[in-house]
C-alpha positions in Angstrom: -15.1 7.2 2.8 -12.8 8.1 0.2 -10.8 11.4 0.1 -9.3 13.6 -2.4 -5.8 11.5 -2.1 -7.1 8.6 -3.2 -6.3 8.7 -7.2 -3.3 10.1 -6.3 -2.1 7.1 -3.7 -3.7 4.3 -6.4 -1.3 5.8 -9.0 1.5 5.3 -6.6 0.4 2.0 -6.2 -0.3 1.3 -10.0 3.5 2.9 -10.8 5.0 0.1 -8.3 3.2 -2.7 -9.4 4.0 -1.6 -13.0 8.0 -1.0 -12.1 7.8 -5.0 -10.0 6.2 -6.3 -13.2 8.6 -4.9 -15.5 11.8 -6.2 -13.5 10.3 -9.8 -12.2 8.8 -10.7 -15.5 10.1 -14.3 -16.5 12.8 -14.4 -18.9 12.6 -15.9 -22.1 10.1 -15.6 -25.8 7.2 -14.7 -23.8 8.7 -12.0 -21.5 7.2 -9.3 -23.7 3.7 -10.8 -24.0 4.0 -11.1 -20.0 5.3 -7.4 -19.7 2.4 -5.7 -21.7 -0.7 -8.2 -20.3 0.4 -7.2 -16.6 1.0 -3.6 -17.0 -2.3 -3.2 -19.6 -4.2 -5.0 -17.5 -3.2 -2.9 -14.1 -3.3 0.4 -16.0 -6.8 -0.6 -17.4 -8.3 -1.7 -14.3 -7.0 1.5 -12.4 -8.9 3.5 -15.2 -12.1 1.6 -14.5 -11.6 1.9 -11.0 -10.5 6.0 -10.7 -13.7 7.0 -13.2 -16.3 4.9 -10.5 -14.7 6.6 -7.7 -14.1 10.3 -8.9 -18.0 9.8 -10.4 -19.1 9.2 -7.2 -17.1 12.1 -5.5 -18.0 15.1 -8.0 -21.2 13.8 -9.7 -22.5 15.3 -12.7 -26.0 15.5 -11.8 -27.3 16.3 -8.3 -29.7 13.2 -6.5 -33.3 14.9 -6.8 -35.6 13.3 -4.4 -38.9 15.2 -4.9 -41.6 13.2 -6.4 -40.3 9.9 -6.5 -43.4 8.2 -4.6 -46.3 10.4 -4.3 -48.2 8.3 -2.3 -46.0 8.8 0.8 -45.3 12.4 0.6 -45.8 14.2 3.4 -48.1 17.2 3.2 -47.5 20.6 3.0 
């Protein structure tokens, strides 16, 4: 189960990634096009991935269960 770290240690994980791509990138025409495709790509799958989770940890609507199958609710 996730915890309230977790953004913060996927940040530090999407910095290092970022700083790795930035200094290993091959050299020549196409470093910059190689530069921005990793780091885009990492930064926009982090985004993806922190709004799922931090949805799923403070939702915006609570889970109401009442009424969802009549038929087999219990009586009162």
């Amino acid at each position: 189960m996730a915890n309230g770290w977790a953004p913060f240690i996927g940040l530090i994980v999407l910095a290092v990634f970022c700083a790795v791509v930035w200094f290993a990138a091959p050299k020549g025409e196409n470093q910059t096009v190689w530069r921005s495709t990793l780091v885009l790509s990492a930064v926009a799958m982090y985004i993806m991935w922190a709004i799922t989770l931090l949805a799923q940890l403070h939702p915006l609507i609570s889970p109401i269960r009442a009424h969802l199958r009549p038929e087999h609710e219990t009586p009162r």
